[in-house]
C-alpha positions as a Markdown table, in Angstrom:
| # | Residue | x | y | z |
|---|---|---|---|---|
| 1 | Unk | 40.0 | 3.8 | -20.0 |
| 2 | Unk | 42.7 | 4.5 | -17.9 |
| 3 | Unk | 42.0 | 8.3 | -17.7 |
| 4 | Unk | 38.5 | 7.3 | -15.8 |
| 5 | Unk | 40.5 | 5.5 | -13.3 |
| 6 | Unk | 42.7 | 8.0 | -12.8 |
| 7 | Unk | 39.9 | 10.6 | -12.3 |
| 8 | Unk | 38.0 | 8.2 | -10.3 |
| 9 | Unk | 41.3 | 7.4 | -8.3 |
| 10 | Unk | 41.5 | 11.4 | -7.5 |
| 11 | Unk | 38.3 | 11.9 | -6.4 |
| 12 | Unk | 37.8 | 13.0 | -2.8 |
| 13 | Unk | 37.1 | 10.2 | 0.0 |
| 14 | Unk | 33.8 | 9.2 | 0.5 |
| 15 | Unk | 32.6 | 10.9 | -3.4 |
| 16 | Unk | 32.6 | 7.1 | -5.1 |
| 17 | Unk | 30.4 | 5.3 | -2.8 |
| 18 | Unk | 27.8 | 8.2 | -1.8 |
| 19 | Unk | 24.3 | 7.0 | -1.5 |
| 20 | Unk | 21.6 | 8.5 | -3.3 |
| 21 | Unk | 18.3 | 8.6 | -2.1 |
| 22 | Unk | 16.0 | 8.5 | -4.8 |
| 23 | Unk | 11.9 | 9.0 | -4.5 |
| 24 | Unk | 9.8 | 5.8 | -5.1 |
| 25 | Unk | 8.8 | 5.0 | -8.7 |
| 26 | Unk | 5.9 | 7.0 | -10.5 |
| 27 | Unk | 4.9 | 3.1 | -10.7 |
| 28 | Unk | 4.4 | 2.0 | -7.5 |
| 29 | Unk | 2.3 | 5.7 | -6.9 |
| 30 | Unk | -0.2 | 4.4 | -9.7 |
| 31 | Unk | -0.4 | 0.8 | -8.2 |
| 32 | Unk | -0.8 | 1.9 | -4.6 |
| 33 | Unk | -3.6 | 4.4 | -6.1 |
| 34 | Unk | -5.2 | 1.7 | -8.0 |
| 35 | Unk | -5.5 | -0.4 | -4.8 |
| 36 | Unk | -6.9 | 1.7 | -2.5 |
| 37 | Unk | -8.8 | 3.5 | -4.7 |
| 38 | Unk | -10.8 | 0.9 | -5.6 |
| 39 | Unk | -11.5 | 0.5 | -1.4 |
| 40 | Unk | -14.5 | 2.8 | -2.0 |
| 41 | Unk | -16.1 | 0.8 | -4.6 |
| 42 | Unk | -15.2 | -2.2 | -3.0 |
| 43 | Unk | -17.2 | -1.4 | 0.6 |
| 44 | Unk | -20.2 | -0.1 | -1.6 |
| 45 | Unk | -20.7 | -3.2 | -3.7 |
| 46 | Unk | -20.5 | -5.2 | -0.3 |
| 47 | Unk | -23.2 | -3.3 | 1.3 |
| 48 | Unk | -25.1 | -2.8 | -2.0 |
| 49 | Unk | -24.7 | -6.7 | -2.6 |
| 50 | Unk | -25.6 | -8.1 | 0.7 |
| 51 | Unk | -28.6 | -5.2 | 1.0 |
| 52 | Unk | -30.2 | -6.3 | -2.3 |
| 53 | Unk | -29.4 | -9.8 | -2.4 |
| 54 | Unk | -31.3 | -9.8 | 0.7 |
| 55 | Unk | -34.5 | -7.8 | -0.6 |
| 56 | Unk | -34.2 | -10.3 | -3.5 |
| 57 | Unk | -34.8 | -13.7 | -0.9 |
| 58 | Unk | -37.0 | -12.2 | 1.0 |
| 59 | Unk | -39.2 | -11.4 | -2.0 |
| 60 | Unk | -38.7 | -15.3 | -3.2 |
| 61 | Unk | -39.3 | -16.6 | 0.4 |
| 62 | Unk | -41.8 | -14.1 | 1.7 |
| 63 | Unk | -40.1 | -13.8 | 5.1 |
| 64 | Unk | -41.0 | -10.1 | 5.6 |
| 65 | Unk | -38.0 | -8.4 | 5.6 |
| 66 | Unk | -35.5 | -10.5 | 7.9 |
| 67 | Unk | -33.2 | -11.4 | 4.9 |
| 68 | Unk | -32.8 | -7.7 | 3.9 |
| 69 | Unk | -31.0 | -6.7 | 7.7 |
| 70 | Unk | -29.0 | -10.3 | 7.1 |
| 71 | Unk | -27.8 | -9.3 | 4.1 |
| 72 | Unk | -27.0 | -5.8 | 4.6 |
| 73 | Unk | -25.5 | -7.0 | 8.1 |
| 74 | Unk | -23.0 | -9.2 | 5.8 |
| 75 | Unk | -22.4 | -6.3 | 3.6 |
| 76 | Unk | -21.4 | -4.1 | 6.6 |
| 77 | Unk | -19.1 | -6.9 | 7.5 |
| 78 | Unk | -17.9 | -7.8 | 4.5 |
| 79 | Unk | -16.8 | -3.7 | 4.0 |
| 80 | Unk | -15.3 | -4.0 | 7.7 |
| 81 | Unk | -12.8 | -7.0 | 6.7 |
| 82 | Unk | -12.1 | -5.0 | 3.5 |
| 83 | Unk | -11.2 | -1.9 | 5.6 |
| 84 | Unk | -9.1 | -3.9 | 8.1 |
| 85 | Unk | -7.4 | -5.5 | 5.4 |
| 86 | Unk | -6.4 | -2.1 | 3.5 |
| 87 | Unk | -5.1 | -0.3 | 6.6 |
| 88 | Unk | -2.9 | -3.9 | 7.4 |
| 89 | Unk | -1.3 | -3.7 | 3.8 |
| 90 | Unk | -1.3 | 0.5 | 4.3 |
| 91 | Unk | 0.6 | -0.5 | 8.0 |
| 92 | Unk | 3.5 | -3.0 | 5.7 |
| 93 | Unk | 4.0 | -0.8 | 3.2 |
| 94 | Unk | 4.8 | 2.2 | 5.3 |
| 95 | Unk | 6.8 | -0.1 | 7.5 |
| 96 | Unk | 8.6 | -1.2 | 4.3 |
| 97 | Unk | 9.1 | 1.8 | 3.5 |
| 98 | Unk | 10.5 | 3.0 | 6.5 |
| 99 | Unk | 13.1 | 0.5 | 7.2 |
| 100 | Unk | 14.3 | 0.9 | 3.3 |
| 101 | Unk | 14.6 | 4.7 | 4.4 |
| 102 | Unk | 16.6 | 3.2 | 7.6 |
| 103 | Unk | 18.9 | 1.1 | 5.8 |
| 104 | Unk | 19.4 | 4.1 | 3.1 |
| 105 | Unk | 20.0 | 6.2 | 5.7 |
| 106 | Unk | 22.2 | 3.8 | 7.8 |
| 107 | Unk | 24.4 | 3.3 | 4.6 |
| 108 | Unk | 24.6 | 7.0 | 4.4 |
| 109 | Unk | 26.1 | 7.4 | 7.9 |
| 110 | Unk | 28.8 | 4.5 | 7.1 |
| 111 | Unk | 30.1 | 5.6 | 4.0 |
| 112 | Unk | 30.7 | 9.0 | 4.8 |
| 113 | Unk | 34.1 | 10.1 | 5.7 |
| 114 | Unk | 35.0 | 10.6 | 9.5 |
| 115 | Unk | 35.8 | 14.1 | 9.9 |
């Protein structure tokens, strides 16, 4: 035990408290996949939904087509908010990301020895 000290006591200034900036987790590379790759699928079944569930009243109500551009107008919104809210999480996260990058950085800068 006291041999680690001593070596630890030894080292050069600054060598103890370096920062290490390490790459994000394989993890959070999957989960960011998994949520925006499911954006895709996500703005197809909206139109898809809205386009067909439309057909599908306008069959049952006999209103000649008006539910169809409705729906599929509802679809195309409902794939705009889905859009807008994946590039707002997309905006955080790199935000996130940069001010842990900043604070890394920052950190860096203090600890290193004046020279």
């Amino acid at each position: 035990m006291q041999r680690a000290t001593a070596r630890r006591a030894s080292a050069p200034l600054g060598a103890a408290s370096r920062v290490t900036i390490k790459p994000p987790a394989v993890q959070q590379d999957w989960k960011a996949l998994g949520t925006y790759g499911t954006l895709g699928m996500e703005i197809a079944l909206s139109v898809c939904v809205g386009l067909f569930g439309g057909q599908w009243l306008d069959k049952k109500l006999n209103t000649g087509g008006v539910l169809t551009w409705v729906g599929f107008a509802y679809g195309l919104a409902a794939a705009g908010r889905a859009i807008y809210r994946a590039v707002r999480k997309s905006n955080r996260d790199a935000e996130e990301a940069e001010r842990r990058d900043q604070e890394a950085r920052q950190k860096y800068d203090d600890d290193a020895p004046n020279g």
